[in-house]
C-alpha positions in Angstrom: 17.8 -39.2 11.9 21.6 -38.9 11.2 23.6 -36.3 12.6 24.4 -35.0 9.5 20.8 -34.5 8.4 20.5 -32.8 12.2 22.8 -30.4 11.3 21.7 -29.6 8.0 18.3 -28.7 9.4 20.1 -26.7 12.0 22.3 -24.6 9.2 18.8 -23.8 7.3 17.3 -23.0 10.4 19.9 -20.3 11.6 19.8 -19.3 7.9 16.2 -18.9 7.7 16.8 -17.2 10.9 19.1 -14.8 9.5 17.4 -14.1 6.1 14.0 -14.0 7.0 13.7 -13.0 10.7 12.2 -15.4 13.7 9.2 -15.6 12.6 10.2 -17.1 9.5 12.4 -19.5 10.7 9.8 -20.7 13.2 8.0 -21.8 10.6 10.1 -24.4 9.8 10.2 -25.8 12.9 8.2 -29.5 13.3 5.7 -28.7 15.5 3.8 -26.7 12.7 1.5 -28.8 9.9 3.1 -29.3 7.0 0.2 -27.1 5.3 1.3 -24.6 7.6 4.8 -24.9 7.1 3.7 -24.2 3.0 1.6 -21.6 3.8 4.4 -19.9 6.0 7.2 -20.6 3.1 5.2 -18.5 1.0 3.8 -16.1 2.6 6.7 -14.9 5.0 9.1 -14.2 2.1 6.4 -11.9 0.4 5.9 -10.0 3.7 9.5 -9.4 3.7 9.7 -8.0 0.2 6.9 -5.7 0.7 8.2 -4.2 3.6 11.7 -3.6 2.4 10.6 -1.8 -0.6 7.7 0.3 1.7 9.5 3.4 2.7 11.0 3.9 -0.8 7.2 3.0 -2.4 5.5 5.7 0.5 8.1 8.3 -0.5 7.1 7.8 -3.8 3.6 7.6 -3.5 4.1 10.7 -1.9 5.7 12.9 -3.7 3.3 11.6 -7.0 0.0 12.9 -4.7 2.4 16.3 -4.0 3.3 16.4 -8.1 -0.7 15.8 -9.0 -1.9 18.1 -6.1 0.8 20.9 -7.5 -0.4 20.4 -11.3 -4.2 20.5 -10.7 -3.7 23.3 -8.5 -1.8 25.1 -11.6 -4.6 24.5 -14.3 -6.8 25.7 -11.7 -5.0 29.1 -11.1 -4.3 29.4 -14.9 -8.3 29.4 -15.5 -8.9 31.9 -12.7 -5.9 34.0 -14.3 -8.5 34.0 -17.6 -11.1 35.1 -15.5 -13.2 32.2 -15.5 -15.2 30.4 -13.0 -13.0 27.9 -11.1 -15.7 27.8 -7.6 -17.1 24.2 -9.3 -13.6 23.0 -9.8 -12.1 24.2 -7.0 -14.3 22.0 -4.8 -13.6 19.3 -6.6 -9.9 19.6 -6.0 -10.6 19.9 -2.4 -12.7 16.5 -2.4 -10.2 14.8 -4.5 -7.3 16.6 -2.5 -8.5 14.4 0.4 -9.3 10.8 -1.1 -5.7 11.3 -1.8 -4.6 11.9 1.5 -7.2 8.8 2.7 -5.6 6.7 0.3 -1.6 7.6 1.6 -2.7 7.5 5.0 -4.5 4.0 4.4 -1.6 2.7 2.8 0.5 3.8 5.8 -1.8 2.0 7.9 -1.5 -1.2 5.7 2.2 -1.0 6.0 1.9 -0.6 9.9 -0.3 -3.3 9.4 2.1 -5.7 7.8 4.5 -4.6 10.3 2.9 -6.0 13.0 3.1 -9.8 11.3 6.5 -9.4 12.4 5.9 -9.5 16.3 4.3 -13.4 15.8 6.2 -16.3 14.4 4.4 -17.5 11.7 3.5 -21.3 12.7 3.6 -21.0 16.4 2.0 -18.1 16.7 -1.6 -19.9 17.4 -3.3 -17.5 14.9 -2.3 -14.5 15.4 0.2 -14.5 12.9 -2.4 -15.1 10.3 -5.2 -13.1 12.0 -2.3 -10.0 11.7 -1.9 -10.9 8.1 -6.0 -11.1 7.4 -6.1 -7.7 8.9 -3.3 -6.4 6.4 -4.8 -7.9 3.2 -8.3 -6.4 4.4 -6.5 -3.0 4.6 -4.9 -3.6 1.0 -8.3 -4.1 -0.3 -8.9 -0.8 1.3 -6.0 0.9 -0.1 -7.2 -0.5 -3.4 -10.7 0.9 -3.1 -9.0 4.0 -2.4 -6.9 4.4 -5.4 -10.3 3.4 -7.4 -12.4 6.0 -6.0 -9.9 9.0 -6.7 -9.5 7.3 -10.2 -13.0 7.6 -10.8 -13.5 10.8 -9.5 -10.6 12.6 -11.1 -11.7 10.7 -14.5 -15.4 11.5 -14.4 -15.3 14.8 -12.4 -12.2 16.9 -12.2 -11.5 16.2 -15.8 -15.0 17.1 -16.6 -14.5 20.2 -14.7 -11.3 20.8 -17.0 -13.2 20.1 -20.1 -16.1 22.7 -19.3 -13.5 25.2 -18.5 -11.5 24.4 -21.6 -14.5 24.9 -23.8 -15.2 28.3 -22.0 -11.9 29.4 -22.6 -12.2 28.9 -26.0 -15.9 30.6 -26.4 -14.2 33.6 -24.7 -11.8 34.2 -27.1 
């Protein structure tokens, strides 16, 4: 091996260092399989775009479950004000209330999650690097599961809920 090419590796090593962090530059290194080495290339760099857009996507996640929590919580009062039964509904909102906080605090969790891939260098790690990122896709699915259930639920209950209310409204008048 040339010098040259010694130094070349050297340049994209400190740059892999400085882009992507240690453990993504470890990754590059020799002693890692060349299926490793692929594995790391792809996954590292998608690790590191998640979690530089995850305090901007949990503030927003945030303050959509705030803005949803806020305009059920309207309709709700706006029935009552009409002298209606809301007790049904009202329950509802308190079950659906909290698979939305289960679903923010399982996404915090699968950013914590993805955080921790960062302590190991992926490639030299001996495992752990991709045991830590097992344990943050098997969170994902979680978060996923999450956001299905509350989908469901506001889409066959709460809007159900609305719908009686709506038509009660309407015989009242």
């Amino acid at each position: 091996m040339s010098s040259q090419t010694r130094w070349a590796m050297a340049i994209v090593s400190l740059a892999g260092w400085l882009t992507l962090g240690a453990f993504a530059a470890a990754a590059q290194t020799a002693s890692a399989t060349p299926k490793t080495q692929a594995w790391c290339q792809k996954t590292v760099p998608k690790i590191s775009s998640i979690l530089s857009g995850s305090s901007s996507n949990l503030a927003k996640r945030q303050a959509w479950v705030a803005t949803r929590k806020q305009k059920i919580q309207e309709r709700i009062n706006k029935f009552k004000q009409q002298g209606l039964d809301v007790s049904k509904v009202t329950a509802d909102f308190q079950t659906f209330s909290g698979q939305l906080d289960k679903w923010l605090t399982d996404y915090q969790t699968f950013i914590t999650n993805l955080q921790a891939t960062q302590q190991f260098s992926c490639g030299q790690a001996k495992g752990q690097f991709a045991a830590a990122v097992k344990t943050a896709r098997s969170q994902r699915q979680v978060v996923k599961q999450d956001r299905d259930t509350f989908r469901d639920f506001y889409n066959q209950t709460l809007w159900a809920d609305f719908q009686t209310l709506r038509q009660q409204a309407k015989a009242k008048k």
